[in-house]
Rosetta silent file (secondary structure, phi, psi, omega in degrees, C-alpha in Angstrom):
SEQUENCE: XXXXXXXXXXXXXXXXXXXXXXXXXXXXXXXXXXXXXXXXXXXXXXXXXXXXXXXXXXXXXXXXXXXXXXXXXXXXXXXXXXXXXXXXXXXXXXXXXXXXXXXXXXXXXXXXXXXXXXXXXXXXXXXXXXXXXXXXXXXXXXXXXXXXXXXXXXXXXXXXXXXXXXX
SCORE:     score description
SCORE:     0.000 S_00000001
   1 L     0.000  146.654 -176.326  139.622   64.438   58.584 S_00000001
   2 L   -80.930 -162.601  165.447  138.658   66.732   60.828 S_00000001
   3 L  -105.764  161.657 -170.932  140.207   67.057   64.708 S_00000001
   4 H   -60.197  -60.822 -179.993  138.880   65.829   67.675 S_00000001
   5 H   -15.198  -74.278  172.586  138.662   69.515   68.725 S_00000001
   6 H   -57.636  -47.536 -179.947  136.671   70.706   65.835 S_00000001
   7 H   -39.792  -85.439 -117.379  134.266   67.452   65.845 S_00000001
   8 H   -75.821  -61.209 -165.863  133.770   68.488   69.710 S_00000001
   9 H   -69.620    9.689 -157.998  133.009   72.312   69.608 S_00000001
  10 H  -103.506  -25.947 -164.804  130.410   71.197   66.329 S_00000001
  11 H  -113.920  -41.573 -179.002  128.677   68.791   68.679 S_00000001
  12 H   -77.552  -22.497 -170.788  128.460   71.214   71.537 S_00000001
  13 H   -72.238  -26.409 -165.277  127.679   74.598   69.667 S_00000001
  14 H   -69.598  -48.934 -179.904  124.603   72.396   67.536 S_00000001
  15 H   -24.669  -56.729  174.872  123.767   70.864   71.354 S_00000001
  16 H   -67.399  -68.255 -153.186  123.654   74.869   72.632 S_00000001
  17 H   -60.465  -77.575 -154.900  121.730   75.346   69.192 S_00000001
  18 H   -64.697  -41.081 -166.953  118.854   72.730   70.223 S_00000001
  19 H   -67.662  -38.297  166.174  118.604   73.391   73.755 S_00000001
  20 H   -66.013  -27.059 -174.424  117.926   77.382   73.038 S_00000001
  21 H  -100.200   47.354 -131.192  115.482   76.247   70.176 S_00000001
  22 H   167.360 -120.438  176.515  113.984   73.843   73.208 S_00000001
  23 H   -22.001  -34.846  150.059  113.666   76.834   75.424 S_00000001
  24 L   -94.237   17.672  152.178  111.597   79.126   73.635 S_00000001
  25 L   -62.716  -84.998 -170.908  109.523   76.677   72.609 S_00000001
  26 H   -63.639  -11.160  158.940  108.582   76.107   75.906 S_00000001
  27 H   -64.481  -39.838 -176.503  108.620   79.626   76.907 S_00000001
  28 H   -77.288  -15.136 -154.669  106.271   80.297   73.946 S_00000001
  29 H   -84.545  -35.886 -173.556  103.860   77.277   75.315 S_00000001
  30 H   -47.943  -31.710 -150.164  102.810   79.498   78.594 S_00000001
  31 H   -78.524   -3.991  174.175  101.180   81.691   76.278 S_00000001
  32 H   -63.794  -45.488 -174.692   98.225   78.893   75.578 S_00000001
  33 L   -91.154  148.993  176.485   97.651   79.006   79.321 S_00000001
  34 L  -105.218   78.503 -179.600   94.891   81.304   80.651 S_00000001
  35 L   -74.487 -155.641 -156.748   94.742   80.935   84.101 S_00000001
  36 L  -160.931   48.621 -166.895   91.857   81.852   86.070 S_00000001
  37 L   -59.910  156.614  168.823   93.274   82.381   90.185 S_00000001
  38 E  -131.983  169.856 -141.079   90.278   83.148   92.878 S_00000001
  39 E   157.912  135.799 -171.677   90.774   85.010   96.008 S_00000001
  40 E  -151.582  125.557 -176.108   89.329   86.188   99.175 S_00000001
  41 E  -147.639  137.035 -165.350   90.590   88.016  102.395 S_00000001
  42 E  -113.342  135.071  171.150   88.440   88.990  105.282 S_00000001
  43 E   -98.974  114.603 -166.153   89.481   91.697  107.897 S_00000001
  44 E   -89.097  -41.959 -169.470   88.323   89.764  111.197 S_00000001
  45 E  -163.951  147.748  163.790   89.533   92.516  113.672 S_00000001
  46 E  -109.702  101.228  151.346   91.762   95.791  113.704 S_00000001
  47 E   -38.694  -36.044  165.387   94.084   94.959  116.711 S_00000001
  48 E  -171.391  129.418  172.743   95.080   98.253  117.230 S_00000001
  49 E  -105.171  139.240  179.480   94.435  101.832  115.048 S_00000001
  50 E  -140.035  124.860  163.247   97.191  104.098  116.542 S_00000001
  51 E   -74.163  150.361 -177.256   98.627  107.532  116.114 S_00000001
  52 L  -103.027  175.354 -154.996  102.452  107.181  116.781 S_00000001
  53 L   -74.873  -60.681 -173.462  104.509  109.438  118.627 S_00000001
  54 L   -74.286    6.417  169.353  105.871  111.124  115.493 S_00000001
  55 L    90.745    0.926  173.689  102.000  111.577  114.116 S_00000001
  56 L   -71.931 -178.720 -173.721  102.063  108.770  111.658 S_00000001
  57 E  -116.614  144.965 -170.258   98.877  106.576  111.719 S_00000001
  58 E  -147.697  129.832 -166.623   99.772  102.831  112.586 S_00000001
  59 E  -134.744  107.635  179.700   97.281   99.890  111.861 S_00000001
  60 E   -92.501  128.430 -175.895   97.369   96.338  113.047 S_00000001
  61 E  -134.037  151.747 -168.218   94.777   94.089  111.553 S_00000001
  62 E   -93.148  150.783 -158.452   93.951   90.034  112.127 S_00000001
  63 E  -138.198  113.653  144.208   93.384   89.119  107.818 S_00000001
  64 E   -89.653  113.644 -171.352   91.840   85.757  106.805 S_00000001
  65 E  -108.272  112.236 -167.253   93.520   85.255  103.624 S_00000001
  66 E  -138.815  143.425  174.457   92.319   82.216  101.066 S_00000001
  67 E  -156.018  145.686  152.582   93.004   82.003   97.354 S_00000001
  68 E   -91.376  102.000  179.063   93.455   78.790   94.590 S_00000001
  69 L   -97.733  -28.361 -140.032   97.025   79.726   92.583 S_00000001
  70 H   -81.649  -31.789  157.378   96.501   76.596   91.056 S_00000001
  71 H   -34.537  -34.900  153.928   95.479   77.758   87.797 S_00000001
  72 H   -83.475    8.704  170.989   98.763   79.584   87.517 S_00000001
  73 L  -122.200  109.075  135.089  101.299   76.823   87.607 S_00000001
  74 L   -46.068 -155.203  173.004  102.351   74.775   84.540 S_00000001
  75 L   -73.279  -75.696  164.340  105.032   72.287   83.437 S_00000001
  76 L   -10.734  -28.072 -153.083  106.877   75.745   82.464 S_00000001
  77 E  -105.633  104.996 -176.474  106.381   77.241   86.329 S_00000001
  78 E   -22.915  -75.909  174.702  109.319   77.793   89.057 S_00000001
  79 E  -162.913 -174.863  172.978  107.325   79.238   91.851 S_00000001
  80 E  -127.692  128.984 -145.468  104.877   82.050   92.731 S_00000001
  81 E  -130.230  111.554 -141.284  105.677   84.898   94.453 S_00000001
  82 E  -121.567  136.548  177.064  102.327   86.203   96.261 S_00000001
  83 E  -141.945  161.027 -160.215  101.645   89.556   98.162 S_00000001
  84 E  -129.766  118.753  164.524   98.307   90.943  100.260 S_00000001
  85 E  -135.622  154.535 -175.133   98.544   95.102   99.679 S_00000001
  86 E  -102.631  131.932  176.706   96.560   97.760  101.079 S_00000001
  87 E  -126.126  142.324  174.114   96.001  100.809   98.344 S_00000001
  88 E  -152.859  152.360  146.862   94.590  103.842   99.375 S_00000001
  89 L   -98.674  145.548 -168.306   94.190  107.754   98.509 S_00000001
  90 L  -131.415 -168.768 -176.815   95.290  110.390  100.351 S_00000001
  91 L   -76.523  -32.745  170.425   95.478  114.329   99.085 S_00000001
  92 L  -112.785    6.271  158.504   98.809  114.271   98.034 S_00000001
  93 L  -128.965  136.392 -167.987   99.197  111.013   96.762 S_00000001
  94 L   -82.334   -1.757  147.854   96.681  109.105   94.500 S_00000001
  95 L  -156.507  142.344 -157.020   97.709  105.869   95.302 S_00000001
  96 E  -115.589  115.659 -178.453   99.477  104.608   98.292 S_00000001
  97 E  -116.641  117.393 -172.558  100.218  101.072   98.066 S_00000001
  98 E  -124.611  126.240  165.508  101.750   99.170  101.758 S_00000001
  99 E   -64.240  168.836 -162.247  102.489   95.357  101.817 S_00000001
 100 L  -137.312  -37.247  169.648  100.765   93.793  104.366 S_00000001
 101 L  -101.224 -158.456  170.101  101.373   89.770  103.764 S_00000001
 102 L   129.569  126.564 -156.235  103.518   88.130  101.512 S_00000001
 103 E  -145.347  162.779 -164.587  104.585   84.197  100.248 S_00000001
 104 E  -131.775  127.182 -172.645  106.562   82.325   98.134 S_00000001
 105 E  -115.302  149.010 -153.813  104.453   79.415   96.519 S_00000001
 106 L  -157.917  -14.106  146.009  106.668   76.688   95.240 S_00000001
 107 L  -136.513  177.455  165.787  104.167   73.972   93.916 S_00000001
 108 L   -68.543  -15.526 -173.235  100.377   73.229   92.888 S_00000001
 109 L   -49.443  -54.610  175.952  100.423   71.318   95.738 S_00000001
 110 L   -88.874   23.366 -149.115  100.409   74.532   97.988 S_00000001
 111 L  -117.286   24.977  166.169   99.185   76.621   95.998 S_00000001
 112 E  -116.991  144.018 -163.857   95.319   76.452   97.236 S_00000001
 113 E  -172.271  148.274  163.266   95.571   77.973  100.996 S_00000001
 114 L  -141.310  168.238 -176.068   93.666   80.023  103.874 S_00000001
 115 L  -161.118  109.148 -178.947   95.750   81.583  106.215 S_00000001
 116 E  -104.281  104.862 -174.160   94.762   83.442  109.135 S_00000001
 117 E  -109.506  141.026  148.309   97.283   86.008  109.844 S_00000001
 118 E   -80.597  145.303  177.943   98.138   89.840  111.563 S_00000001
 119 L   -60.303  133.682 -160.532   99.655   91.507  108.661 S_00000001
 120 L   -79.329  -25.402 -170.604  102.921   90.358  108.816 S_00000001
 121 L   -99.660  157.530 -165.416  104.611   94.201  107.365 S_00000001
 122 L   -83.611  163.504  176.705  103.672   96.996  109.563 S_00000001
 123 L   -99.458  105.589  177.239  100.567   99.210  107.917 S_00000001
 124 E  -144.354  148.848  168.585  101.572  102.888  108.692 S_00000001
 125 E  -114.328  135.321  174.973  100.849  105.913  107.071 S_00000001
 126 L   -74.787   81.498 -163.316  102.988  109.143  106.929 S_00000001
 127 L   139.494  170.742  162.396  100.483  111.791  108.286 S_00000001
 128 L  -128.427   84.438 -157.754   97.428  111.074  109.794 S_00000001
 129 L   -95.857  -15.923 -155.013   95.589  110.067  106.728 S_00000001
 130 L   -94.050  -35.352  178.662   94.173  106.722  108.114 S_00000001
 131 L   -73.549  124.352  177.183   90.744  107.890  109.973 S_00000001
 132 L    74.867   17.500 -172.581   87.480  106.555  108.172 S_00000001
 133 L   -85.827  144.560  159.519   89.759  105.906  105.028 S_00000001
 134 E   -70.578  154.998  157.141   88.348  103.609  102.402 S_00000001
 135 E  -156.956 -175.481 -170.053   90.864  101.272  100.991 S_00000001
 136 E  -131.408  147.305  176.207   91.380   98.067   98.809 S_00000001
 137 E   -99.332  162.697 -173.819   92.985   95.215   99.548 S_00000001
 138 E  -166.507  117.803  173.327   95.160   93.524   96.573 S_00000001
 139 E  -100.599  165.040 -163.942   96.555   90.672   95.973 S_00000001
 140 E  -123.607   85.936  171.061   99.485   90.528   93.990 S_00000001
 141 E  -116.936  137.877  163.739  101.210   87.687   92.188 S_00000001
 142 E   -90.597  114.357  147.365  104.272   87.251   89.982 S_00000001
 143 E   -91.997  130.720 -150.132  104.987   84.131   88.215 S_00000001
 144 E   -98.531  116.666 -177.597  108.550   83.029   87.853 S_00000001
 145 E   -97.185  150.133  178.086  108.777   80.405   84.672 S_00000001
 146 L   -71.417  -14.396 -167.513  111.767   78.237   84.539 S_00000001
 147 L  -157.068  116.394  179.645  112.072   79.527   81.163 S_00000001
 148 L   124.870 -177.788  149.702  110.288   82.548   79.486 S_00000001
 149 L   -69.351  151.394 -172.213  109.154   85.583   80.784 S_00000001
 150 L   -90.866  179.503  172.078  107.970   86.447   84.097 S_00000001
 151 E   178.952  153.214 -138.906  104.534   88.017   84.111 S_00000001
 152 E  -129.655  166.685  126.752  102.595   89.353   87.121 S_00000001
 153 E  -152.171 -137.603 -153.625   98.756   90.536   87.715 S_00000001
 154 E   172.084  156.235 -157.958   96.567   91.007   91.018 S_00000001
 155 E  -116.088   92.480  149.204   93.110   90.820   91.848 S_00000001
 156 E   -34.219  169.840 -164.277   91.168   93.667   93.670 S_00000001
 157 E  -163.777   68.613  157.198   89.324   93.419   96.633 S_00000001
 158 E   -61.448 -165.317 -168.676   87.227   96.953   97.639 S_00000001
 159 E   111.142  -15.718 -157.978   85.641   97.719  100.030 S_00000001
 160 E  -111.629  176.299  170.171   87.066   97.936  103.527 S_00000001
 161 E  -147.690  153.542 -179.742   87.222  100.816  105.757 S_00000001
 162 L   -73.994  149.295  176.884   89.422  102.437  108.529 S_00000001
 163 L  -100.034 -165.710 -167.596   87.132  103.060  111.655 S_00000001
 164 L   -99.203  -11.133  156.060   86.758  106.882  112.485 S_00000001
 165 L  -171.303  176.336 -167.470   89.010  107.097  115.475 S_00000001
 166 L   -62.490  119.353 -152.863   91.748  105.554  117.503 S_00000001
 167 L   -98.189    0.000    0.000   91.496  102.159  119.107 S_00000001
C-alpha cells in the first residue's frame, strides 16, 4: 500500500495536470472568435490651441467618443483596456503618437458607450509642430483573457486637422 502522502501528491499533481490541459483549451478557443469592434469620435471644438511658454504647442479639444467593444468579449475575456491616440508627422519624427482618452472596460455590459469628453491626457507637442497639422485619431484596444494570450489592435480614424494659428 501506498502512503497517504504519496496517494495525496498523485491526486494533486494529476488535478494540476487537468486544470493546465483545461486552460489551454480554453485559451486555444479565443482563436474561433473574430470580432468585428466599430468606432467613431468626433472633434466638437478645440478649447484652446496654445504655444507654451517654453515653445511647445499645447492642444485642448472637447472629443465625442462612441464605439461597440462588444464583439471583443467572450467567456475567455477579463476586461478591455481602451485608449483614444492622436498620431501625427513631424520632420524629425515619422510618427508621434500622444494619448488623449483612455478606459478600462470590464464587461459586455459596458462595453457599447459614447462619451463626451476634453481629452483627459494633455495633447502637447515638443516644438511648434502643431499649426495646420493633419493627424489621425486611433483607437486602441488590448484584450486581457483570463487565460491565453493577450492580443491588441486599433482602428484608424483620418482625417482631422490642427487650425492654422493660435486660439
Amino acid at each position: 500500500m501506498h502512503s497517504f502522502g504519496y496517494r495525496a501528491n498523485a491526486l494533486l499533481t494529476f488535478a494540476i495536470t487537468i486544470l493546465a490541459v483545461l486552460c489551454g483549451l480554453a485559451s486555444l478557443s479565443d482563436n474561433f472568435n473574430f470580432p468585428s469592434p466599430s468606432a467613431e469620435v468626433q472633434v466638437l471644438n478645440i478649447n484652446w490651441f496654445q504655444k507654451q511658454p517654453n515653445g511647445n504647442d499645447e492642444v485642448s479639444m472637447t472629443l465625442n467618443i462612441s464605439a461597440d467593444l462588444r464583439s471583443l468579449f467572450t467567456w475567455n475575456t477579463k476586461q478591455v483596456f481602451v485608449f483614444l491616440a492622436a498620431e501625427y508627422e513631424t520632420p524629425k519624427y515619422s510618427l508621434n503618437q500622444i494619448s488623449l482618452w483612455d478606459g478600462i472596460v470590464t464587461s459586455k455590459e459596458h462595453a457599447k458607450f459614447l462619451i463626451h469628453t476634453s481629452n483627459k491626457y494633455r495633447f502637447i507637442d515638443q516644438g511648434s509642430n502643431l499649426l495646420g497639422k493633419e493627424f489621425n485619431l486611433t483607437l486602441h484596444w488590448h484584450v486581457m483573457p483570463k487565460t491565453g494570450k493577450m492580443f491588441a489592435d486599433r482602428m484608424v480614424m483620418p482625417g482631422y486637422r490642427l487650425p492654422q494659428d493660435y486660439r
